[in-house]
DRENLO-427350 format. One record per residue: residue number from 0; residue in one letter; chain; x negated, y, z of N, C-alpha, C, O in turn. Coordinates in Angstrom, 3 decimals. Each point is the difference from the previous one (the first is absolute). Example, Ala and Ser with C-alpha at 12.3 -4.5 7.8 and 13.67 -1.06 7.14 Angstrom:
residues 2
SITE     i   aa   ch        n_X        n_Y        n_Z       ca_X       ca_Y       ca_Z        c_X        c_Y        c_Z        o_X        o_Y        o_Z
SITE     0    A    A    -13.190     -5.690      7.800      0.890      1.190      0.000     -0.900      1.200      0.000     -1.036     -0.019      0.665
SITE     1    S    A      1.386      1.069     -1.385     -0.820      1.190      0.060      0.770      1.090      0.730     -0.509      1.108      0.169
***
This chain:
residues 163
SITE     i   aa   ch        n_X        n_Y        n_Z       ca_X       ca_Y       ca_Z        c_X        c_Y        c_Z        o_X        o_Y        o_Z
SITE     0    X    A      0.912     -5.654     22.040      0.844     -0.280     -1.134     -0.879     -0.510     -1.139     -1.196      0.281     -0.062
SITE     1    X    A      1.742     -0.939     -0.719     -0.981     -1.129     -0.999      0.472      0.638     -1.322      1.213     -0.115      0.177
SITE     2    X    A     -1.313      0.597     -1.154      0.404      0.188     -1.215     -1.183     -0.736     -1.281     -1.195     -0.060     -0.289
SITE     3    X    A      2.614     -0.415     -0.171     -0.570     -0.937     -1.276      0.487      1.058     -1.196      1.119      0.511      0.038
SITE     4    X    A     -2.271     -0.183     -1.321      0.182      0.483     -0.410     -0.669     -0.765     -1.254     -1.145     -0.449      0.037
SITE     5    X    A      2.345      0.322     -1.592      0.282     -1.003     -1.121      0.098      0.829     -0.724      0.863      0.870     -0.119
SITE     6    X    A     -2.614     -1.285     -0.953      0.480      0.648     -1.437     -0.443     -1.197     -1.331     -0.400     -1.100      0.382
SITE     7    X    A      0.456      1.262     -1.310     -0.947     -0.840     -1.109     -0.010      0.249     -1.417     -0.238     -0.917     -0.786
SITE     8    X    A      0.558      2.469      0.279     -0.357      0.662     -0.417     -0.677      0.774     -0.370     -0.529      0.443      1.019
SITE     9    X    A      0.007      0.259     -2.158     -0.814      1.626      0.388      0.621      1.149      0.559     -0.495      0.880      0.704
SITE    10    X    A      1.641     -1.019     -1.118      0.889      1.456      0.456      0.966     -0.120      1.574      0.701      0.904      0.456
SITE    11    X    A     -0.868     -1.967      0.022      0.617     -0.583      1.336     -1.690     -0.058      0.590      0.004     -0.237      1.208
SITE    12    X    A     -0.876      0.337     -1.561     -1.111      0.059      0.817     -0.873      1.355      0.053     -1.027      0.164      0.659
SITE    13    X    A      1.666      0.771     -1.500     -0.525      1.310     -0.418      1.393      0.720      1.192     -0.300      0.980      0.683
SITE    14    X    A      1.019     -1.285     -0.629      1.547      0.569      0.776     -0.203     -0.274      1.514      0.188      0.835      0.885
SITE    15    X    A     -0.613     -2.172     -0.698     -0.355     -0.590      1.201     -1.251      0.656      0.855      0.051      0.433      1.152
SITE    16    X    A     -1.270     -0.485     -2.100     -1.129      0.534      0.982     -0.020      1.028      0.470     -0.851      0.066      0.887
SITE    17    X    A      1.456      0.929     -1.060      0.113      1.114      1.282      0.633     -0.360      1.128     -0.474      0.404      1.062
SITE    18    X    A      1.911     -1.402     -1.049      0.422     -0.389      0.904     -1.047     -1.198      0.765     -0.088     -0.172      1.216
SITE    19    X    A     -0.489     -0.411     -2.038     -0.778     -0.785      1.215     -1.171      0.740      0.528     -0.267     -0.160      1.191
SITE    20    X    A     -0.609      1.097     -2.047     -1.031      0.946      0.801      0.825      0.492      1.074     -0.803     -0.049      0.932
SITE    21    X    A      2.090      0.576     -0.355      0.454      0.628      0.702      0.271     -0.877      1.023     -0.133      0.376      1.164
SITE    22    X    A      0.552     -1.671     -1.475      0.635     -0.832      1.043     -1.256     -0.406      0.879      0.076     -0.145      1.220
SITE    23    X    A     -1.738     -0.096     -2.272     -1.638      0.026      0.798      0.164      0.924      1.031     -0.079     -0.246      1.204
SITE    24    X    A      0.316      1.340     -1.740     -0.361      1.024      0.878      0.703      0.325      1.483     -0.195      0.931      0.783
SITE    25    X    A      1.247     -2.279     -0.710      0.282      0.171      1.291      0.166     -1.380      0.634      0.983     -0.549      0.499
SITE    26    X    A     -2.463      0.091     -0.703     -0.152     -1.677      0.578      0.180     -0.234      1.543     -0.016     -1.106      0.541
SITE    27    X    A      0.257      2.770      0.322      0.417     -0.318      1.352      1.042     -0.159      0.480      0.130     -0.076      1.221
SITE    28    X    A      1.237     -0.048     -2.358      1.186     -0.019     -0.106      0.658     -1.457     -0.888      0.814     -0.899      0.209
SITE    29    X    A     -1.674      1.313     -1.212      0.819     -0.964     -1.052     -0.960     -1.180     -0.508     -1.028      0.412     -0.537
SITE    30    X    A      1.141     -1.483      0.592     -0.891     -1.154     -1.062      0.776     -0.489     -1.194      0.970     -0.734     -0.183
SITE    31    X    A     -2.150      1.744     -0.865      0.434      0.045     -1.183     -0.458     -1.540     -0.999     -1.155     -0.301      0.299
SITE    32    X    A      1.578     -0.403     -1.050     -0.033     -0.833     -0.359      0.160      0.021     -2.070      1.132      0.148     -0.461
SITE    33    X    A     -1.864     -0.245     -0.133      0.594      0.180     -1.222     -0.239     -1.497     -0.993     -0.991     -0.665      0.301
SITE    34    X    A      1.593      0.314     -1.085      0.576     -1.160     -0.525     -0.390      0.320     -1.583      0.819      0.867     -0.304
SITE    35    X    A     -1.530     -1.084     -0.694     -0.093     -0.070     -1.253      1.037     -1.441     -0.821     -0.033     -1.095      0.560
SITE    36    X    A      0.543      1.198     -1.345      0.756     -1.324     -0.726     -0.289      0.243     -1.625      0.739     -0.430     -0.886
SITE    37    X    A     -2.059      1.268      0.644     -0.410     -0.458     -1.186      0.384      0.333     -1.190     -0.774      0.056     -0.956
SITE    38    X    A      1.941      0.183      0.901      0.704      0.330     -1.178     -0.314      0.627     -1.251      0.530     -0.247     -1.083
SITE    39    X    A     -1.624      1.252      1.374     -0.716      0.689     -1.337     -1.433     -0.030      0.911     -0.498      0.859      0.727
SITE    40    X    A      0.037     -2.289     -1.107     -1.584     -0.214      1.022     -1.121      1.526     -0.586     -0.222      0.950      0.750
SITE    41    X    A     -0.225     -1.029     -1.901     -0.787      0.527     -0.516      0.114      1.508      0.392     -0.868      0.510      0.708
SITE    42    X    A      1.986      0.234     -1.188      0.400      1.137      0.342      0.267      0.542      1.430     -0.052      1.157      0.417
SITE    43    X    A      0.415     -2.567      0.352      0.475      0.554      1.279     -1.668      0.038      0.477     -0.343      1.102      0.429
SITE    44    X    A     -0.323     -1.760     -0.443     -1.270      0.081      0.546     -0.665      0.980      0.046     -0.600      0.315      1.028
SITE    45    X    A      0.559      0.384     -2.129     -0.389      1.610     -0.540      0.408      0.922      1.319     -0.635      0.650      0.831
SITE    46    X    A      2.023     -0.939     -1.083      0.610      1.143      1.410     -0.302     -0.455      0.951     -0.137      0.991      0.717
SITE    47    X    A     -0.218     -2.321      0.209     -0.084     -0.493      1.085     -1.797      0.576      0.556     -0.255      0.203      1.187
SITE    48    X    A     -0.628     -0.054     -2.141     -1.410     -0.001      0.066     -0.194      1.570     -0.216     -0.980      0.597      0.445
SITE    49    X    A      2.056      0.049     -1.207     -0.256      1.653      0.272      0.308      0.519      0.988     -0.646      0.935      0.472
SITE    50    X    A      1.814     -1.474      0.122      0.213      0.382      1.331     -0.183     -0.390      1.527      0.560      0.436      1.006
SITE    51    X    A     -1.729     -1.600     -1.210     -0.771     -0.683      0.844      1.231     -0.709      0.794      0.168      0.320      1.177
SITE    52    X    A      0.684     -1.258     -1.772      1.052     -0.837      0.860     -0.141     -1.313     -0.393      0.363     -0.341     -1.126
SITE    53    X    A     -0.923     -0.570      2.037     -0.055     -1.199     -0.325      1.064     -0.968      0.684      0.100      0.445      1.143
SITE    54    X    A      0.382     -1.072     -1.213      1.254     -0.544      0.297     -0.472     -1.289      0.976     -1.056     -0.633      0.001
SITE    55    X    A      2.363      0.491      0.897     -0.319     -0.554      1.159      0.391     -1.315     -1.250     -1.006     -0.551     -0.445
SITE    56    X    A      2.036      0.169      0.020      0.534     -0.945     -0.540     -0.039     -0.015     -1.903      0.875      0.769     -0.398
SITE    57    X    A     -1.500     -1.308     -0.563      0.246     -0.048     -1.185      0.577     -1.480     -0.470     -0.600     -1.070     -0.096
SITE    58    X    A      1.715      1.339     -0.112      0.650     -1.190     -0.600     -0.077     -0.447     -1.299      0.582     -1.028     -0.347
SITE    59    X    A     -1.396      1.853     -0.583     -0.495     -0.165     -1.697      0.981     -1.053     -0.691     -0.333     -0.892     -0.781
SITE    60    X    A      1.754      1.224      1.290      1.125     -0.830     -1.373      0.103      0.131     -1.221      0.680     -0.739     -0.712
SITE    61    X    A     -1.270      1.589      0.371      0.330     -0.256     -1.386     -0.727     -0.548     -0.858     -1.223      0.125      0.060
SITE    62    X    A      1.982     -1.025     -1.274     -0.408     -1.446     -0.638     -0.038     -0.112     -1.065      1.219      0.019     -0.170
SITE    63    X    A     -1.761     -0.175     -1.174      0.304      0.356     -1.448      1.353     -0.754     -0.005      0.434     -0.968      0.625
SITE    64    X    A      0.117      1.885     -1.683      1.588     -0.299     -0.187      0.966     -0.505      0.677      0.774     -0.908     -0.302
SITE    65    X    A     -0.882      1.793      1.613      0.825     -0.272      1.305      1.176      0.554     -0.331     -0.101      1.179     -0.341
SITE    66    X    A      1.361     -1.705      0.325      1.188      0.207      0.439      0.464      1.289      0.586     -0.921      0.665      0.474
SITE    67    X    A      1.934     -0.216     -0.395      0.251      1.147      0.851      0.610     -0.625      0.927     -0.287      0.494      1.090
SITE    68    X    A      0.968     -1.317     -1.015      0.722     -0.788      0.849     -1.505     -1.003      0.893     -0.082      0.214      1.209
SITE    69    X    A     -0.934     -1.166     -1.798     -1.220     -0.385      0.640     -0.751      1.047      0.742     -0.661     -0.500      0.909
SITE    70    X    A      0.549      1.804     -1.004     -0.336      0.716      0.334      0.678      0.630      1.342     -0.595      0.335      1.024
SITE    71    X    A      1.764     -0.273     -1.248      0.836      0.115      1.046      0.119     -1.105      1.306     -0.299      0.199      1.178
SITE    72    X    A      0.624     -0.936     -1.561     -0.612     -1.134      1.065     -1.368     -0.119      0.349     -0.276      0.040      1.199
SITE    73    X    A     -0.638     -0.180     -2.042     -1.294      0.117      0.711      0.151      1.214      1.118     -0.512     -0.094      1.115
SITE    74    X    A      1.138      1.033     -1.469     -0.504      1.411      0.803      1.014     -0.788      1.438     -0.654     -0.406      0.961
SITE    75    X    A      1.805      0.291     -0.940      0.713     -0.531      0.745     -0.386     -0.565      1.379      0.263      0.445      1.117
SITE    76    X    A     -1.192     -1.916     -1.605     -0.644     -0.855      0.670     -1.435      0.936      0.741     -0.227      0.026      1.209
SITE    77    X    A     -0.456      0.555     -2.080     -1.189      0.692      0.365      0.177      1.092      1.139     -0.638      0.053      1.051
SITE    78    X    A      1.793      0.940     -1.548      0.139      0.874      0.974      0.947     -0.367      1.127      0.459      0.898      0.706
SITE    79    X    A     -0.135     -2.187     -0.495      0.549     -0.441      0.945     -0.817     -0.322      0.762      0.271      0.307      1.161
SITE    80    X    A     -1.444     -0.952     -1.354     -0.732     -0.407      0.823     -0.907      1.209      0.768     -0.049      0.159      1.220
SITE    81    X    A     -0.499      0.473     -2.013     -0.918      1.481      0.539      1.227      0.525      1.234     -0.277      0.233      1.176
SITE    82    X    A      1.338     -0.151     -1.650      1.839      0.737      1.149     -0.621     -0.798      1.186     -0.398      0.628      0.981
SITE    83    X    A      0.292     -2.059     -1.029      0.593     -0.549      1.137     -1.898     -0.463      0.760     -0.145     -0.825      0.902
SITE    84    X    A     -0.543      1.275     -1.288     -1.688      0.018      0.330     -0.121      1.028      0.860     -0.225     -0.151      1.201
SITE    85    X    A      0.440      1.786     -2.054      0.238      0.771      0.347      0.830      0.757      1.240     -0.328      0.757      0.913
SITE    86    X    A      1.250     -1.203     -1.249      1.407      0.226      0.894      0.409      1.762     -0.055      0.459      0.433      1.057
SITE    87    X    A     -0.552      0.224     -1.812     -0.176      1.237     -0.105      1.214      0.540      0.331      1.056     -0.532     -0.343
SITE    88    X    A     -1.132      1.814      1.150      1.541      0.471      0.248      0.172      0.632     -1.304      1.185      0.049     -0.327
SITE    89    X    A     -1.846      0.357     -0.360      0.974      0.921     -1.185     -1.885     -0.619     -1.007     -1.192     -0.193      0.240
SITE    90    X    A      2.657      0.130     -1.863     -0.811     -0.222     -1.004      0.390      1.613     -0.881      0.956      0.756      0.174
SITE    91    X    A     -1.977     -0.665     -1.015      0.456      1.107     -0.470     -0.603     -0.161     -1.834     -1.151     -0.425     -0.098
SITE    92    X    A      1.820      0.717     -1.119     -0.438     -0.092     -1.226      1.165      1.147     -0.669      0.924      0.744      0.330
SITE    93    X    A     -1.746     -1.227     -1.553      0.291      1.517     -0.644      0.519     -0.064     -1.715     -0.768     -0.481     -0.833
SITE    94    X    A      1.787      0.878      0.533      0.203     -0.058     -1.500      0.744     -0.647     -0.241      0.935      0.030      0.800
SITE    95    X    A     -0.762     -1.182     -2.167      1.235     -0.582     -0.389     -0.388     -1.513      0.010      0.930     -0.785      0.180
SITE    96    X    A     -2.182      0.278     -0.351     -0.612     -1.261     -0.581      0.698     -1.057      0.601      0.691      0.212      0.996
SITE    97    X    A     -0.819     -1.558     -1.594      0.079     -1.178      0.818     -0.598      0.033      1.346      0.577     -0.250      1.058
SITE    98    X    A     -1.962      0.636     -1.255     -0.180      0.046      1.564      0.708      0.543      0.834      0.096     -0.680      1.022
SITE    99    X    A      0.481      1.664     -1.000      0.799      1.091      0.646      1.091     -0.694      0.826      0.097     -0.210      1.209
SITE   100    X    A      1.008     -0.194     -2.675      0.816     -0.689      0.240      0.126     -1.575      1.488      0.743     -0.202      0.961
SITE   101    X    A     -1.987     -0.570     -1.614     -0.116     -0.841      1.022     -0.742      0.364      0.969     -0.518     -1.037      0.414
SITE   102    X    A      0.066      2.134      0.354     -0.722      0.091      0.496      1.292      0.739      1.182      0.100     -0.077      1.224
SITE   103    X    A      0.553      0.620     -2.037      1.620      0.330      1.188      0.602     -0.932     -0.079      0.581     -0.166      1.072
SITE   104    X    A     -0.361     -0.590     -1.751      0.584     -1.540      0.351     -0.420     -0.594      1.397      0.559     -0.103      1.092
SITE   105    X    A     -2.081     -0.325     -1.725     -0.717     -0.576      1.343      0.162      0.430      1.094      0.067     -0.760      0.966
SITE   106    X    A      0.058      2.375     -0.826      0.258      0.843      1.314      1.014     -0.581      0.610     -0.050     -0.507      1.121
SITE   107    X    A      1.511      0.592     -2.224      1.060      0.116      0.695      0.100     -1.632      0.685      0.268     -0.355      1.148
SITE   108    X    A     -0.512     -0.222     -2.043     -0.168     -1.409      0.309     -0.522     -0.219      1.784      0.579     -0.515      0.956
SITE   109    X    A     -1.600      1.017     -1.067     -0.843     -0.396      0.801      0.403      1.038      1.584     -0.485     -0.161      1.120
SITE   110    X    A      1.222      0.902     -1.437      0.476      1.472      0.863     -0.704      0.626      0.704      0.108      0.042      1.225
SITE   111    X    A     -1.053      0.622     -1.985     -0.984      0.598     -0.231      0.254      1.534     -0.976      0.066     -0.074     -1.227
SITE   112    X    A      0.034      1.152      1.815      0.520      1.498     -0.503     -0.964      0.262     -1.139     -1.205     -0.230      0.101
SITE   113    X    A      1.672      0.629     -0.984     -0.157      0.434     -1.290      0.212      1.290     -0.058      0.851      0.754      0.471
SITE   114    X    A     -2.284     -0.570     -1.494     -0.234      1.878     -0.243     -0.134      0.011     -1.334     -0.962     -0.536     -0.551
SITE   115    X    A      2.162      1.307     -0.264     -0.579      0.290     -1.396     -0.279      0.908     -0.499      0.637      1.044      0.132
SITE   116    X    A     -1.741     -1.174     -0.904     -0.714      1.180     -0.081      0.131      0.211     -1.482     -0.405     -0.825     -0.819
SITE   117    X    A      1.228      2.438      0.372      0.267      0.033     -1.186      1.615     -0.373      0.092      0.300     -0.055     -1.192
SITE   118    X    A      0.481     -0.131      1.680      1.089     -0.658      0.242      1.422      1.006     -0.341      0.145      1.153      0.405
SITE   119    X    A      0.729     -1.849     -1.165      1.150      1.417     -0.884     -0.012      0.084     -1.328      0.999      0.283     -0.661
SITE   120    X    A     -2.082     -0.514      0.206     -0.276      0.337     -1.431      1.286     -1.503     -0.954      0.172     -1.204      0.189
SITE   121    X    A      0.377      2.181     -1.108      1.000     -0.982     -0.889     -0.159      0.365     -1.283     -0.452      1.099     -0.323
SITE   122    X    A      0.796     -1.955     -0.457      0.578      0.327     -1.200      1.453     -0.158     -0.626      0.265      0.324     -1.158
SITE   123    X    A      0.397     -0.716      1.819      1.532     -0.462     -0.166      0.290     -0.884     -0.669      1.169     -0.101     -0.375
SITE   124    X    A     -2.250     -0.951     -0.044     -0.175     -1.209     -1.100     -0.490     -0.385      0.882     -0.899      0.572      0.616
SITE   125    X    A      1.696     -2.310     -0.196     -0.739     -1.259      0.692     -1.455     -0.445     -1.462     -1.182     -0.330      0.098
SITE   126    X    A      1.900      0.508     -1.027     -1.286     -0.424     -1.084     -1.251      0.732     -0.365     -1.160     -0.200     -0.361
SITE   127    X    A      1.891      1.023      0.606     -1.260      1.284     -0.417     -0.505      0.603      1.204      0.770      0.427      0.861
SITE   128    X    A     -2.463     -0.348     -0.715     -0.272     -1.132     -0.155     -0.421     -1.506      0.404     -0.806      0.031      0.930
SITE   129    X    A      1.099     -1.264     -1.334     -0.089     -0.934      0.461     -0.839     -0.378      0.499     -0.891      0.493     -0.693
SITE   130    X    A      0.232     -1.243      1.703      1.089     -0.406      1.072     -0.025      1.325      0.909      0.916      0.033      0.821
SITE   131    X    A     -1.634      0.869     -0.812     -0.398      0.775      0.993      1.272      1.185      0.360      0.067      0.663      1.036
SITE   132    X    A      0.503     -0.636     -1.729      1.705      0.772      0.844      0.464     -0.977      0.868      0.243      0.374      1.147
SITE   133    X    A     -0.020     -1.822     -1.498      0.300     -0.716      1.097     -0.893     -0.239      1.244      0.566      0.064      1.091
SITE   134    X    A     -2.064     -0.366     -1.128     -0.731      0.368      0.906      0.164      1.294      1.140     -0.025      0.119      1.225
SITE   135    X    A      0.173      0.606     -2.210     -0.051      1.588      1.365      1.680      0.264      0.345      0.381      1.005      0.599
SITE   136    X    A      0.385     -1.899     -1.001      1.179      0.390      0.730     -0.128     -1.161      1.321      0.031      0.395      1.166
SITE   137    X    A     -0.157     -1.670     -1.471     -0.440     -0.713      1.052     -0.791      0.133      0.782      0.158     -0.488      1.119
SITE   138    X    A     -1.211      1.154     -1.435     -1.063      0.574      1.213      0.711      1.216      0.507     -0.547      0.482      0.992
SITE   139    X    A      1.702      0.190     -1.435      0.380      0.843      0.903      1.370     -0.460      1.058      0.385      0.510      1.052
SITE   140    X    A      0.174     -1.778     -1.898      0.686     -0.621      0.747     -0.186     -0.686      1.254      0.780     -0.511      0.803
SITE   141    X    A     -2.439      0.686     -0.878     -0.340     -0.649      1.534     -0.518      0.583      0.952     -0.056     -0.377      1.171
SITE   142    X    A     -0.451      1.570     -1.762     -0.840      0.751      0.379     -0.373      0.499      1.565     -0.502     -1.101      0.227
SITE   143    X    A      0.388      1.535      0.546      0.224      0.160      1.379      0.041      1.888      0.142      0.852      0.689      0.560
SITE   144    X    A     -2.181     -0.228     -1.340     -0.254      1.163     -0.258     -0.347      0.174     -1.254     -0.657     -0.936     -0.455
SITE   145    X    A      0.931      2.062     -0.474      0.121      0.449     -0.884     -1.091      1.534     -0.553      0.098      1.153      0.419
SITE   146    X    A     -1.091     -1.711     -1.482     -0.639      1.119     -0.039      0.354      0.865     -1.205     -1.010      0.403     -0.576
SITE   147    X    A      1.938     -0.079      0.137      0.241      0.849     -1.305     -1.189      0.898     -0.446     -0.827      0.717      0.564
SITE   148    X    A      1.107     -1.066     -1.765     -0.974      1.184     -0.547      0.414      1.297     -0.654     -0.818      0.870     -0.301
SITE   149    X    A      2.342     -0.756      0.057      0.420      1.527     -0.340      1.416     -0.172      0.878      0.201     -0.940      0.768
SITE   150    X    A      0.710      1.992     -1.020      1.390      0.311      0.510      0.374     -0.939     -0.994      0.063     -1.160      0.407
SITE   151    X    A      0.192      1.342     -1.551      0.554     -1.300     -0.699     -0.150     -1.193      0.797      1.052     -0.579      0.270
SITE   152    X    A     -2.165      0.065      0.182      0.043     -1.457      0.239      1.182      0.115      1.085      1.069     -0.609     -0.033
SITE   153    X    A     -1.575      1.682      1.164      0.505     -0.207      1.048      1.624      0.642      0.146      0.436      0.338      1.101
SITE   154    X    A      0.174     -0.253     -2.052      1.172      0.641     -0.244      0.923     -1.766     -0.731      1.086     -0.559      0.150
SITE   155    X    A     -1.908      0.405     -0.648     -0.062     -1.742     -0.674      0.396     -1.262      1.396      0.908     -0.822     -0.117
SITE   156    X    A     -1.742      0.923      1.273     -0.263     -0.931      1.201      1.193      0.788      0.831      0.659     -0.743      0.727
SITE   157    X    A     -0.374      1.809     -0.728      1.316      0.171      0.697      1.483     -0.364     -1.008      1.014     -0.092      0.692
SITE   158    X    A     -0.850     -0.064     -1.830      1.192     -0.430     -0.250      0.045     -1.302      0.244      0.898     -0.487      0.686
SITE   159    X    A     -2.011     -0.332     -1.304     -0.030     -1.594      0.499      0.311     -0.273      1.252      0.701     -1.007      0.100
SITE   160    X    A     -1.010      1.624      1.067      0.128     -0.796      1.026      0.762      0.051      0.650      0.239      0.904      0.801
SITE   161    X    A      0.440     -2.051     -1.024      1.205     -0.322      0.487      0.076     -1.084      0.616      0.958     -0.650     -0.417
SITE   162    X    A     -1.797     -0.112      1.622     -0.284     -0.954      1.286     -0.374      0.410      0.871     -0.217     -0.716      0.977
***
């Protein structure tokens, strides 16, 4: 089994590295794969080099005074290509970010099972806050498996689902 695992954050790469030390630790089962997209370069690097994870793939998108929408497409195109290189049976990311979002896009797109990690959490405001309530409802809208992080979330992922 191939797992692709997408962060580009500090706190999606601080959330993530236990899950990818774990997914190492069973290289006679699983080929673990992890994907950087840059997003907070400086900071994410910090966490990537404390926790000795160097990334199979760094896509370094981000651009002075990039768009949220340029940004979004860049990630789009980028993590489409790593999906279909890759071919991974399950991608897995974590939290609310743009990355997140397109990164279960790309999955579903690509039909390829999705793991979210952190997944449930609301605020009952599409705006608040922006964009990232809409992000983590869509990453749970695609989701394949679901990692909650309290009974709330997961009390949250059972009223939604309704497909």
């Amino acid at each position: 089994m191939t797992v692709l695992s997408v962060f580009g954050t500090r706190p999606e790469a601080i959330k993530m590295a236990p899950v990818v030390k774990e997914l190492d630790r069973h290289r006679d089962r699983v080929r673990s794969i992890t994907c950087s997209v840059g997003q907070h370069r400086e900071m994410l690097d910090q966490v990537l080099n404390l926790f000795e994870i160097k990334p199979d793939y760094d896509l370094n998108l981000m651009r002075p005074n990039q768009t949220l929408s340029q940004l979004t497409a860049d990630l789009f195109a980028g993590l489409d290509g790593v999906v279909r290189e890759v071919r991974p049976d399950w991608i897995l990311a974590q939290g609310d970010t743009t990355t997140v979002f397109v990164a279960a896009m790309v999955a579903f797109y690509c039909r390829v099972s999705f793991g979210h990690v952190e997944a449930g959490l609301r605020t009952g405001d599409m705006q608040k806050p922006f964009p990232e309530e809409l992000n983590r409802r869509i990453a749970d809208m695609t989701a394949s498996r679901y990692f909650a992080p309290t009974e709330r979330a997961r009390q949250a992922l059972l009223r939604e689902r309704s497909y």
